[in-house]
Backbone as CSV, one residue per row, in Angstrom:
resi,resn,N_x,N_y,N_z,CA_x,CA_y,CA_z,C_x,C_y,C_z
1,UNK,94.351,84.717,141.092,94.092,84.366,139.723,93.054,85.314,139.110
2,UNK,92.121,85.157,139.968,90.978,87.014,139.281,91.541,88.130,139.243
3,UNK,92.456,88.769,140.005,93.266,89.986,139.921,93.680,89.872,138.490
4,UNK,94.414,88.546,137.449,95.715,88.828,137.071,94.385,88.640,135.701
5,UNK,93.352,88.056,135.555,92.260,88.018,134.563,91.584,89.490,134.615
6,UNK,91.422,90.419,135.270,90.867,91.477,135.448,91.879,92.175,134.962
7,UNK,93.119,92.363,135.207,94.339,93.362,135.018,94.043,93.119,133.132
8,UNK,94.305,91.859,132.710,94.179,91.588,131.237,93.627,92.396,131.041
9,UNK,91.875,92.132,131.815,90.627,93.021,130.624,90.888,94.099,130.350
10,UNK,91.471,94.556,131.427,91.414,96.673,131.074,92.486,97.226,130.690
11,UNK,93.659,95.937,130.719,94.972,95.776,129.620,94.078,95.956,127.837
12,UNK,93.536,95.097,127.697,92.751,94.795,126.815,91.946,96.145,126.314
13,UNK,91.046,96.168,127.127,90.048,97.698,126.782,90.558,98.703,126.708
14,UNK,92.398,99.296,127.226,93.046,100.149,127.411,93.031,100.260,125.709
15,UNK,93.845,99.024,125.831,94.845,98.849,124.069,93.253,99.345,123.063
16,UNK,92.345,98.831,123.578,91.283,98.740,122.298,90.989,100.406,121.996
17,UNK,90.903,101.025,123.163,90.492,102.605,122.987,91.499,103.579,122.560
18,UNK,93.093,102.961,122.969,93.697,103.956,122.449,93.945,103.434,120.478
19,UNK,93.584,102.589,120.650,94.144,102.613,118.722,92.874,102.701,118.410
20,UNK,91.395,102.567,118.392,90.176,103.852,118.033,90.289,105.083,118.349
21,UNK,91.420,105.812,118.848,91.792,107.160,119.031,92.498,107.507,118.301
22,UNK,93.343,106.235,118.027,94.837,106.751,117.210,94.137,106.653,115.869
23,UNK,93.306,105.862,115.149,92.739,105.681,114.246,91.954,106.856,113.715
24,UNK,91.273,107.267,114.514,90.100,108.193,114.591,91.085,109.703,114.292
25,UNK,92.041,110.052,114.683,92.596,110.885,114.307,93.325,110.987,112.990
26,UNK,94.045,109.628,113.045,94.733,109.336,111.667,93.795,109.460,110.580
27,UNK,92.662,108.555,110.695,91.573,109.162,109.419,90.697,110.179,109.597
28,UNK,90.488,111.228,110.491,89.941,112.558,110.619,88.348,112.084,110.766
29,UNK,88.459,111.469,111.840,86.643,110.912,111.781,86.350,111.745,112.976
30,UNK,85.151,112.362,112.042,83.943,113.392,113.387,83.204,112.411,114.121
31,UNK,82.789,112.455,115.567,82.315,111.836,116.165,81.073,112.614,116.415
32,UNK,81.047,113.355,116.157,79.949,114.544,116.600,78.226,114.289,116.044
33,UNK,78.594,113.426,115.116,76.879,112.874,114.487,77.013,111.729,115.224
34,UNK,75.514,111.576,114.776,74.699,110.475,115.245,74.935,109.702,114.157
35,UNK,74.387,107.913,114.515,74.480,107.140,113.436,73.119,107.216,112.611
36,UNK,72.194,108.093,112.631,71.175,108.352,111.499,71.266,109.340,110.595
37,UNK,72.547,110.207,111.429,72.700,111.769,109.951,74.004,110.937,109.457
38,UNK,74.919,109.805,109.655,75.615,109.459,109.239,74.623,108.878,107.946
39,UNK,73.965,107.746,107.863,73.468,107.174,106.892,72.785,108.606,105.802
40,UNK,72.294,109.188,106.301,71.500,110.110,105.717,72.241,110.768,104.920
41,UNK,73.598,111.364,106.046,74.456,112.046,105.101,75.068,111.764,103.431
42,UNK,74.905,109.948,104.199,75.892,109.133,102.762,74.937,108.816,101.712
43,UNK,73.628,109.009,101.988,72.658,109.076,101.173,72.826,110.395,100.278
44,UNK,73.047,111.275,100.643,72.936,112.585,99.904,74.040,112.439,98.982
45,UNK,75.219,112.570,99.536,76.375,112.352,98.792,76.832,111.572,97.709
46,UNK,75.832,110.509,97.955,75.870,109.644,96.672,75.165,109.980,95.566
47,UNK,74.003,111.031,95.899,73.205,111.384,95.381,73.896,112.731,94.210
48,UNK,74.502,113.511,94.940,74.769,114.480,94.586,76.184,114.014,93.736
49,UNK,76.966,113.218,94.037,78.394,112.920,93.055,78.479,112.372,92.047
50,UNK,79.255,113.396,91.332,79.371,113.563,89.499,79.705,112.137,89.849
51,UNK,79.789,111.036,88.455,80.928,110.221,88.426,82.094,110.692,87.461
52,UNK,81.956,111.929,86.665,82.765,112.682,85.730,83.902,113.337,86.887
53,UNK,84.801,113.238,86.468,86.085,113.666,86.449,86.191,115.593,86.468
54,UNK,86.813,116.044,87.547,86.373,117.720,87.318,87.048,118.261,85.999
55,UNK,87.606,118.825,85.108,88.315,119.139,84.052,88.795,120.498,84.106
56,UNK,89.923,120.217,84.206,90.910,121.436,84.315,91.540,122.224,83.214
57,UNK,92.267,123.502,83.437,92.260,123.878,81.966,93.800,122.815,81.233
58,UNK,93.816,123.259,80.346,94.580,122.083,79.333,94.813,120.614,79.561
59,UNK,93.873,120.392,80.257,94.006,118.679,80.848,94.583,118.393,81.912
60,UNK,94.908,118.983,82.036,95.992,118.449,83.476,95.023,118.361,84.627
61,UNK,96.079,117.215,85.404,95.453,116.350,86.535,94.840,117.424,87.972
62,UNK,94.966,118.376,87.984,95.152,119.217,88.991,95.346,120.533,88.563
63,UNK,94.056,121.998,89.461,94.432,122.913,89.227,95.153,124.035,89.776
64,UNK,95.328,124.886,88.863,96.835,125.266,89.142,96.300,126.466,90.500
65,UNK,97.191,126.766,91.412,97.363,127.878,92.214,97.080,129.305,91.521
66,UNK,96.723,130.439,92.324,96.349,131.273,91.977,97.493,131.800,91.301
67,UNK,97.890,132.995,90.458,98.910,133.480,89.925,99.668,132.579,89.407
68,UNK,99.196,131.598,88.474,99.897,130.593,88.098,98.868,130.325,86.277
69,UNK,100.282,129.802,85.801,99.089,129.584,84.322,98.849,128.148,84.303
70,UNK,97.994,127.689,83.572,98.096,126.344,83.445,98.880,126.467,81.529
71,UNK,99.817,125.118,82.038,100.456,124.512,80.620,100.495,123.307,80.744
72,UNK,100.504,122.919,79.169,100.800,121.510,79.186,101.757,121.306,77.682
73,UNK,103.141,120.599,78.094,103.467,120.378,76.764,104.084,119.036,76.225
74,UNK,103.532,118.494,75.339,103.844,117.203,74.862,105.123,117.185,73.396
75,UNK,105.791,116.271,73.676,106.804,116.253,72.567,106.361,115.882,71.193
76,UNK,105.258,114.638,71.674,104.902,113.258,70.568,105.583,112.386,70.707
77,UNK,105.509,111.269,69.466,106.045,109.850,69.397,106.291,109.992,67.914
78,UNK,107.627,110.512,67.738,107.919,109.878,66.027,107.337,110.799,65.119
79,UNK,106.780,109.951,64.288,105.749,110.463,63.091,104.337,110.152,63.282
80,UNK,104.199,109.651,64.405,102.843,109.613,64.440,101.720,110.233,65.750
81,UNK,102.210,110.876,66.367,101.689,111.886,66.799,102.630,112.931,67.163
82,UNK,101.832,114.065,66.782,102.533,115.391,66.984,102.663,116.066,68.380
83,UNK,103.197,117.068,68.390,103.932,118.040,69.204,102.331,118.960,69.455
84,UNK,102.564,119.126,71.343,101.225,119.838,71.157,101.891,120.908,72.249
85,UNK,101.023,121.988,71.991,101.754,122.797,73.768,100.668,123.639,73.581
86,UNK,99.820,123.935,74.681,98.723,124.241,75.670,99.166,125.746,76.655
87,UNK,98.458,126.097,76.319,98.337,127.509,77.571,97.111,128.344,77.781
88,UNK,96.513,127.921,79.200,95.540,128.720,79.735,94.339,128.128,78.786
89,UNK,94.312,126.638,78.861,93.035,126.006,77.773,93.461,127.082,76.534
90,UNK,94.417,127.314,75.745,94.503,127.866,74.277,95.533,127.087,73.785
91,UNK,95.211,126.012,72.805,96.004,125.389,71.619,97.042,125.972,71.285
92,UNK,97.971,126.366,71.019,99.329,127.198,70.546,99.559,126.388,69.118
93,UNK,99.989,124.976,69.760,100.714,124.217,68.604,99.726,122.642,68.826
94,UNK,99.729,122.060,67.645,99.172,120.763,67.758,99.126,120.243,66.610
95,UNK,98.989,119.195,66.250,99.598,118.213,65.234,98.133,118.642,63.810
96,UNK,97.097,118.775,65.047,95.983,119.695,63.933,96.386,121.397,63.068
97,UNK,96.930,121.944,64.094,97.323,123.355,63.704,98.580,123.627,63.046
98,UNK,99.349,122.567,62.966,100.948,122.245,62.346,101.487,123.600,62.576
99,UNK,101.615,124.612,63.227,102.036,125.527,62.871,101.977,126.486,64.544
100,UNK,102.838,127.143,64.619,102.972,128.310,66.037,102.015,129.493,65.612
């Protein structure tokens, strides 16, 4: 009956270490600090992060690859907002500029 309670535990401790491995990889966690440059670290970081949003050229969510332009072009809605189209952060067309 102790054999088959012992076999459990390290059944048990097996399962527990390999999914903190599998975990630990899946979310890319360094093990390599200590738990005082951990706190410290998250101290800084909080310290140092915008809560602003980075801003890219013509708005867009994401910037573009090298050799690449940024555009953005909107149709509108109707008559009540206009047609806009964007290149390289430069206005082209927009419901302000009515005109190419």
């Amino acid at each position: 009956m102790r054999v088959a309670g012992a076999a459990k535990l390290m059944v048990a401790a097996a399962v527990f270490v390999l999914t903190f491995c599998v975990i630990s990889q899946v979310f890319e966690i360094k093990m390599d600090a200590s738990l005082g440059n951990l706190f410290a670290q998250s101290v800084l970081d909080s310290a140092t992060h915008s809560t602003k949003p980075p801003r890219y050229k013509c708005g867009i969510s994401k910037a573009c690859p090298e050799k690449h332009f940024a555009f953005e072009m909107a149709s509108g809605a109707a008559n009540v907002v206009g047609p806009k189209i964007c290149l390289e952060d430069n206005v082209l067309m927009s419901e302000e500029r009515n005109a190419l």
